[in-house]
N, C-alpha and C positions, 0 to 999 in steps of 0.2 A: 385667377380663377382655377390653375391648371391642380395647385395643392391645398384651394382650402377644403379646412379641416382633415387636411393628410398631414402624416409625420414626416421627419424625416427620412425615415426606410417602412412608410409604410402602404403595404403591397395590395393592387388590385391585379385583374387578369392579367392590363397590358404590362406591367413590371413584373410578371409572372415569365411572362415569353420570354422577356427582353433578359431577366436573369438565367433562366434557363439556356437561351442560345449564345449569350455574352461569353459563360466560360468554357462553352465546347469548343467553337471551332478554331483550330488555330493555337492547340494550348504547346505545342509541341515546339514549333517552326517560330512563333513570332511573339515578343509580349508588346507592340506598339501601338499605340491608339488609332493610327489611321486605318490599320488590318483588322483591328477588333472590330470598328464601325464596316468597313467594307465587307467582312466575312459575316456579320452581324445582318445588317442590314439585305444579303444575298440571303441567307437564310430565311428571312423574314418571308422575302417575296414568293422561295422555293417552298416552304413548309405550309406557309397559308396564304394561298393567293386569295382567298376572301378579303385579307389585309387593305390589298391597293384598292378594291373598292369601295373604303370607307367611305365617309365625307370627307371634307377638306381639314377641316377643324378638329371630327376626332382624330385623323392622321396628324395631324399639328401637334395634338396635347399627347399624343402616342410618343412621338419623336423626343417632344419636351421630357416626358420620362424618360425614355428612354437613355436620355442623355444624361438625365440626372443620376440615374441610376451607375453608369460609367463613370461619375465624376465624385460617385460618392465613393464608390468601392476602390479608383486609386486612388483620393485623398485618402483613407484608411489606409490602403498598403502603404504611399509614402509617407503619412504621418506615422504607421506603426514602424518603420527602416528607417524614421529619423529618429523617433523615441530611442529605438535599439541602439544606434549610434550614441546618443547623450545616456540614457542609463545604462545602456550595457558595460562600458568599460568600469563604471562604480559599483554597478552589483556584482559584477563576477570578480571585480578585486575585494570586496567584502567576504564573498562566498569563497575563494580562492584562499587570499591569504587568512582567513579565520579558519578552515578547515585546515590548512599544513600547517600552522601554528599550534593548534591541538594534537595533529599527528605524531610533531616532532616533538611535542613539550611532552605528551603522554609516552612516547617511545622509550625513556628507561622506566618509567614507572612500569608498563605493561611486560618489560621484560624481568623486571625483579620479581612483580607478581606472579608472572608464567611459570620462572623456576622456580620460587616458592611452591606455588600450587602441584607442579609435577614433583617433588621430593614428599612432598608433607599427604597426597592424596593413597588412600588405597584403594583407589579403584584400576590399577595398572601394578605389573608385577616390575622385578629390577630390568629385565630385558629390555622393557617396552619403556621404562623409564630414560634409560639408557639411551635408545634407538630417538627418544623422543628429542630427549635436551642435544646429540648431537646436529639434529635436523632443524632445530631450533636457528640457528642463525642465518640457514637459508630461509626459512617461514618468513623471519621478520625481513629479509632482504626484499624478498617477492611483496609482502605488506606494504612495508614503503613504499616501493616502486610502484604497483599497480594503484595504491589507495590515493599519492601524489597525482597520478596520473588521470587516474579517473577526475579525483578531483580538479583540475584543472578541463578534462572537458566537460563536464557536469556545468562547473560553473562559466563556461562560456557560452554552453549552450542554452543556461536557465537567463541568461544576462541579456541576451541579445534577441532570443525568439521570444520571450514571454512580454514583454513591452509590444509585441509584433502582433500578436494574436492576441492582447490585450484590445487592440484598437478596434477587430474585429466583433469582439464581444461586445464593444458599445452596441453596436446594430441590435440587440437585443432589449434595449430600449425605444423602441417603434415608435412607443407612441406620443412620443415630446421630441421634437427633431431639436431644440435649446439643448434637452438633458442628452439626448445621444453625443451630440456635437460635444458638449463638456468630459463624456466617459469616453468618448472618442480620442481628447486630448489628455486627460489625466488619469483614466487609464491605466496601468502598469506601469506608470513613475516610479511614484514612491513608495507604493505595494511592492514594486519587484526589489527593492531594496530590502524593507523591510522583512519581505519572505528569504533575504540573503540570509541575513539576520538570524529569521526563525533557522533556516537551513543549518548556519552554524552551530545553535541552539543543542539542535535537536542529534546533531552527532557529536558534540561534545555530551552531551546526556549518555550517548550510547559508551564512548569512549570512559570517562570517569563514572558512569554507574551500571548500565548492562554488564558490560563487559566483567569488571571485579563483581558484579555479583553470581556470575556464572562459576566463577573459578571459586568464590566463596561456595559457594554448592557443594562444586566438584570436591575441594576440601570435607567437605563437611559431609558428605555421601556418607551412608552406612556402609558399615565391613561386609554386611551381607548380603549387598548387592553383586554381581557378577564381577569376578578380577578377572579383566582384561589379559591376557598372556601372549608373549610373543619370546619365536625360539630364534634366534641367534642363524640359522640355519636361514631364516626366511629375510633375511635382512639384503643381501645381495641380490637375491631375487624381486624383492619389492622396489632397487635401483631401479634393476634393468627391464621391470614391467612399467616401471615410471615412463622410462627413455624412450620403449619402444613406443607407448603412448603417445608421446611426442611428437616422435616419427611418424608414424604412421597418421594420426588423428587429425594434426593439426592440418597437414597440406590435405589430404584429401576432403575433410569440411571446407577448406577455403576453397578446394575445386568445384565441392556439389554447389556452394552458396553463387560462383562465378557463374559459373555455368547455368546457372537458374535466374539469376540475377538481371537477363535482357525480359523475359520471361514474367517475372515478379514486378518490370516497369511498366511493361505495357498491358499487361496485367491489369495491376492497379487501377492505370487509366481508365482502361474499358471499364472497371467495375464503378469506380466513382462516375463516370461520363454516362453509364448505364442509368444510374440511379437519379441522374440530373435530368438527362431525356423522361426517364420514366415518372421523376418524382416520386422517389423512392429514398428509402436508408433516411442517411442525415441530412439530403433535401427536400424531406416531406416539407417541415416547416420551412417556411421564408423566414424568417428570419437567425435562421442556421447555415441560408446559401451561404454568406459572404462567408465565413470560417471552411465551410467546405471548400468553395473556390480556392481560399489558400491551401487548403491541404493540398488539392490537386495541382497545382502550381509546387507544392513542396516537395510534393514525391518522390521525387530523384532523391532529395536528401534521407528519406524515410529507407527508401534503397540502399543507398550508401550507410545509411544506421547499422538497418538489418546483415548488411556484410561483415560489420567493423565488430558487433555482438557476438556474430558467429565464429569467428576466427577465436576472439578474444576466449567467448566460452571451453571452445573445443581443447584451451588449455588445460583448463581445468577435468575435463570430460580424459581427456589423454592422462595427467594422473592420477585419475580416480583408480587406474589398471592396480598402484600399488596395494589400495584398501580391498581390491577385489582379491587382488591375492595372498592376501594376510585372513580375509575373512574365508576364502575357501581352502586354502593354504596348499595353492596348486598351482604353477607357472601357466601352466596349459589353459585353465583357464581362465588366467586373467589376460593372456592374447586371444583369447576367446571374446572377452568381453571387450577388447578395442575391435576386434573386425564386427561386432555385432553393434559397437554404436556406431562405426561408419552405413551399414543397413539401417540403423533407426531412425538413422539421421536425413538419409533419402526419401526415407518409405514420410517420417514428419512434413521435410519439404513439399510430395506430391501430393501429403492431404489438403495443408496450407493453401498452394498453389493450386488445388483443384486437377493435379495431371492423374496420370494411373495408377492405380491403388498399387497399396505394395512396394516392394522392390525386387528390382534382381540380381542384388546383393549378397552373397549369403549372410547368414545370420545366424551364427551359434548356439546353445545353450551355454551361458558360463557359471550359472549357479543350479545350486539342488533345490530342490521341490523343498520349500518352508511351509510348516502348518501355526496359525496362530494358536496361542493357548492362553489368550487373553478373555477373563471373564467378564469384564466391565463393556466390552462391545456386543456382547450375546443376549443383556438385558430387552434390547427390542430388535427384531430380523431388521424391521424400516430402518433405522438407522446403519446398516452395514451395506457398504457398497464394494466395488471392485474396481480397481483405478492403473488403466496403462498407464505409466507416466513416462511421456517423452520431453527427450534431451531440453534443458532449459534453454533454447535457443527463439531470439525473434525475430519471428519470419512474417509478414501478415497475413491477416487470416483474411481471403476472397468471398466469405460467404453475406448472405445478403445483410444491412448492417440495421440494427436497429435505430429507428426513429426517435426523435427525444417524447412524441407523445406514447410509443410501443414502450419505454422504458421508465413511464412514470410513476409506476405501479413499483421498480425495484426499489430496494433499502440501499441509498450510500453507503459507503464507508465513511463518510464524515456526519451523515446522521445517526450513524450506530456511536461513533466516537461522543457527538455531541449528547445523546442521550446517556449514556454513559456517566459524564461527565454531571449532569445535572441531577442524576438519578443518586450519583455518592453527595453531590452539594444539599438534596431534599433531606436524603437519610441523616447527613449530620448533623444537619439543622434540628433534626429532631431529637437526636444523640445530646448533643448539645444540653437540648432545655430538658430531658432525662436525666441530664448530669452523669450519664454513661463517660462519656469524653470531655476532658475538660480542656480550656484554652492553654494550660502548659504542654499538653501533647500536641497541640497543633503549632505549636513556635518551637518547640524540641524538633517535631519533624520538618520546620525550615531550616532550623541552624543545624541543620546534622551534619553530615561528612561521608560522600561513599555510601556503606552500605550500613551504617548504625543509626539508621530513621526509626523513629518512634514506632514500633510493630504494631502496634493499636491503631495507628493512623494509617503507615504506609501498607501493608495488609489486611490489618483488622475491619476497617471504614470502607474499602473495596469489597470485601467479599461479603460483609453483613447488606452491602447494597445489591451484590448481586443475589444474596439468598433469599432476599428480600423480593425479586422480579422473579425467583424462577418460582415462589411457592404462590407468587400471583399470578404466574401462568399456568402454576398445577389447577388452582382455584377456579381459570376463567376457562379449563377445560381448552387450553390452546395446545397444537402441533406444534409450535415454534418455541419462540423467546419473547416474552411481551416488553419492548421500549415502555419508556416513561411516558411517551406521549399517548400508547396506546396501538400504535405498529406494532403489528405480529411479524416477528424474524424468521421464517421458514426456510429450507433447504430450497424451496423455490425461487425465492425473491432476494435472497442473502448478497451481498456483493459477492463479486466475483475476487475476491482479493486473499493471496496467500497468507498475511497477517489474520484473515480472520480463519483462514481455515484451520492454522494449529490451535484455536480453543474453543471453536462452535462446536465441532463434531463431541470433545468433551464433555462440553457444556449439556448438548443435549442427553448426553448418556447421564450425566450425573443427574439433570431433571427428573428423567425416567425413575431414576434410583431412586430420589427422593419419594416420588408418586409410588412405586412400588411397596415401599412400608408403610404406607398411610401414618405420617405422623401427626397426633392427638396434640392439640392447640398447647398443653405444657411443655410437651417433648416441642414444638416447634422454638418456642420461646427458648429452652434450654441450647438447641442448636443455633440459637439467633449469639445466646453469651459466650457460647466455646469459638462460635469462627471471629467474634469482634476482638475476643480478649486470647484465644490460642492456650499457652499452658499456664497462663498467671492466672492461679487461682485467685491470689489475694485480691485483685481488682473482677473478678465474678463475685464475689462476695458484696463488693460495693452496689453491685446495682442489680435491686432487687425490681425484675422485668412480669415477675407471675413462674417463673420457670420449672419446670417438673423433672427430678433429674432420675432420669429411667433406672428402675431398678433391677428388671432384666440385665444379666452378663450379656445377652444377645444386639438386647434394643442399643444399650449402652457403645459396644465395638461397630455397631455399625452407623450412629453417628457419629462415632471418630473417625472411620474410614472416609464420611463426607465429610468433614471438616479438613481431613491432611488431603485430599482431592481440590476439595473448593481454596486453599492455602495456595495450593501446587499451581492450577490455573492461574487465580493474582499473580503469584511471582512470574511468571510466564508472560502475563499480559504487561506488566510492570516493563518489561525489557523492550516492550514497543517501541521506534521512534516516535514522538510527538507526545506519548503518555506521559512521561514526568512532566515534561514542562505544563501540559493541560491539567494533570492532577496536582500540580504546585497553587495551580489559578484556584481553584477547588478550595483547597486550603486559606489562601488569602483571603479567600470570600468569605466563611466560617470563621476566620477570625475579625472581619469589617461586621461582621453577622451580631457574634460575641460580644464585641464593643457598644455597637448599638443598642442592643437590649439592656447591656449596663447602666448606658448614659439616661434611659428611660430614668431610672432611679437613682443616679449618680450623676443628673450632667456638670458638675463643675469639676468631675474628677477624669472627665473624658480624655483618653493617651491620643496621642497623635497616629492617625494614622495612614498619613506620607511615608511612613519610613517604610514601611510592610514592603510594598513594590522591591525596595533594594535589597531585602534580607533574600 
């Protein structure tokens, strides 16, 4: 009688307490079941002596919770430390040896193509060519090593803790204690493999197609973009601002992150332990406890993360001195700008950690007063902002944490991805039966190679889709970016993620632009066939859309200028992790799409289409 019609994890008042005081007390000193019940069970009588004078019965079925409740949460931990044990060593040898298998297989390719691209580009004069290809064989030295390295703990830590907090995440099926038990056990199996898999995927993508198509760029840059120049003079100098870098940078970040590091653990505590007492952050919902309690149990390692990042970063942060002093082309201050990120770096830490504002570090000027002279951001004031940006290091942030129902209102990044995604498979489909694009440009753009994809597909079918949302957000009179489903993307609700931030803030300025020339439903159509088709007139020709092709010199340059914008973003979004291989799926679908309309009127001549998956 004690669970019917209760779930497996699922919560009234008394499994409220009992979750609440389970993982405060005693998180520090003890993890063993007769302390948790004793320091448990002290609480109980200390917090609410109304308690002991229940009845007999509710104290009975209270206890009985109670216990259920401790007996679910470490089957979950030791089911997620056995899972980790049995999948971890096969997904992180998947993720492992797949990733240095591409590092090493692509390492002369990336190096023939680097000195290619640096002889054949002019966007760099002899000097700096010169200085470059010499520095070259420590670049790729430091690439192996750190990208090996990383990747081996990447992949041990995706191996071993995601089966772990897999088992967790069952608890979020409450309401079928069968279905929990089931996601309880399978769970982060064969998902964590599979996501090895994708992992591999998606940096070999970056490896064989980002990457050559950036130095295809650089190649391929105009002459009349700014040459790069560097004097022969500043070349010793940019050693030994490297080294001081070094010096100086690295031990003293390892000192501020030590030093802060008892600080940032008990820290933590308090804040997670704050938010469980209070019911607060990501223990408002119950059924978020059991994941938090591991976090808070994980802590220390989230610590030891935060230190191993920082040290790692501040290498980098140490030879940044060289670019500092090639771009001000002044010794003085590019040691300027090593003692002023050991101050940025403190003053970061004690906003993180919540201590005294500031530092009392000095802090230099190492660069001149710059003025933007960019016209494309002055279109609207709302869109321009002003951005400290501190040292990329990670430290945790203590402030109060949002709840998952305070967060339900944001946009994912994997719901902007997935719309996205559906939004080019709707437009092509429509393309398609236009006969804009036909099924040889969509098997052209799977058998391609690198960076010779069908441009009609791999740019052209992107950007007609996204011209297509923004002039239906000019339309629905939105602030933002309208998804396919009908989500509004604004500066407020946007994910917080660096990927989306190099082409939202664009995106919205190009919106604006569009809306600021009010283009007349022909001029829109004509801009729908230059961004799908680009410079092949002779396939504008084919597909007559209604299109009005402006005969103003004015109207006319300034949908070119959004077309080689709206190009420039695709290519940009294109270099994303996970975008090829998503936009590959895209294409498959489009041609299972293709086929079936055929077979409407053709079924005894229907092609197989098992083999698509392997192209």
């Amino acid at each position: 009688m004690v669970f019917k019609g209760g779930a497996f994890f699922s919560f009234n008042y008394y499994n409220w307490l009992v979750l609440r005081l389970f993982f405060f007390p005693g998180l520090i000193t003890s993890f063993t079941i007769p302390f948790w019940v004793t320091a448990i069970s002290y609480r109980f009588a200390f917090l609410f002596p109304w308690y002991s004078g229940m009845g007999k019965s509710n104290n009975f079925h209270g206890w009985l919770r109670f216990l259920y409740v401790i007996f679910a949460f470490f089957s979950a931990f030791f089911m997620g430390a056995l899972k980790g044990l049995l999948v971890g060593p096969i997904a992180s040898s998947v993720l492992i040896l797949g990733n240095v298998a591409v590092i090493l297989g692509m390492f002369p390719p990336h190096v023939s193509w680097t000195v290619y691209t640096l002889v054949k580009t002019n966007r760099f004069d002899i000097p700096l060519k010169v200085a470059l290809l010499l520095a070259l064989p420590t670049l790729f030295g430091i690439w192996l090593g750190l990208s090996i390295a990383g990747t081996v703990l990447v992949g041990l830590g995706y191996g071993f803790f995601t089966p772990w907090f897999a088992s967790f995440e069952a608890f979020r099926h409450g309401d079928d204690e069968s279905k929990t038990l089931y996601h309880c056990v399978v769970d982060g199996s064969w998902g964590t493999i599979q996501g090895s898999c994708t992992v591999v995927t998606d940096f070999a993508d970056i490896c064989c197609h980002s990457y050559p198509l950036y130095l295809k760029e650089l190649r391929e840059s105009s002459a009349s973009n700014e040459i790069r120049t560097l004097r022969l003079i500043h070349v010793p100098g940019s050693i030994v601002a490297g080294l001081v870098g070094l010096i100086v940078d690295v031990p003293l970040f390892a000192a501020i992150i030590i030093i802060k590091s008892p600080y940032m653990l008990f820290k933590g505590w308090y804040r997670l332990s704050h938010d469980l007492i209070s019911r607060e952050g990501p223990f408002l919902e119950t059924a978020c406890i059991p994941i938090a309690g591991l976090t808070i149990l994980l802590w220390p390692l989230v610590v030891v993360g935060s230190i191993l990042v920082s040290v790692f970063t501040s290498i980098f942060i140490g030879l940044y001195a060289s670019v500092i002093l090639y771009q001000e082309r002044s010794f003085w201050r590019a040691v300027a700008y090593v003692i002023a990120m050991v101050a940025e770096f403190d003053e970061y830490t004690n906003d993180r950690l919540y201590l005294r504002e500031g530092t009392f570090l000095p802090k230099p000027k190492y660069q001149k007063k710059r003025t933007s002279h960019s016209s494309e951001l002055s279109v609207d004031a709302k869109f321009s902002s002003v951005h400290a940006d501190a040292p990329a290091i990670l430290v945790p942030n203590f402030a109060h944490s949002k709840s998952v129902r305070e967060t339900i209102q944001e946009v994912k990044m994997v719901q902007v991805w997935v719309a996205m995604m559906r939004s080019c498979e709707m437009r092509g489909k429509d393309l398609l039966d236009a006969g804009a694009i036909t099924p040889a440009d969509l098997n052209s753009f799977l058998k391609a190679k690198g960076g010779n994809e069908a441009s009609v597909i791999s740019v052209g079918l992107p950007c007609y889709s996204f011209l297509q949302s923004l002039l239906s957000s000019i339309k629905a009179g939105s602030d933002g970016f309208l998804l396919l489903d009908g989500t509004e993307l604004t500066h407020l609700n946007r994910p917080n993620d660096k990927l989306l931030d190099w082409f939202f803030q664009p995106l919205m300025v190009l919106k604006e632009q569009i809306r600021v020339i009010k283009l007349e439903e022909g001029e829109e159509r004509f801009l729908q066939r230059v961004v799908l088709y680009g410079n092949d007139t002779q396939r504008m020709e084919t597909w007559d859309n209604g299109s009005l092709v402006p005969q103003e010199a004015l109207r006319a340059a300034q949908i070119q200028g959004i077309t080689r914008r709206m190009i420039g973003i695709i290519r940009g979004i294109s270099k994303f992790p996970t975008y090829r291989r998503k936009f590959r799926q895209v294409v498959k679908a489009l041609i299972v799409y293709n086929m079936e309309k055929e077979s409407v009127t053709r079924p005894s001549s229907l092609p197989s289409v098992a083999g698509i998956d392997n192209v």
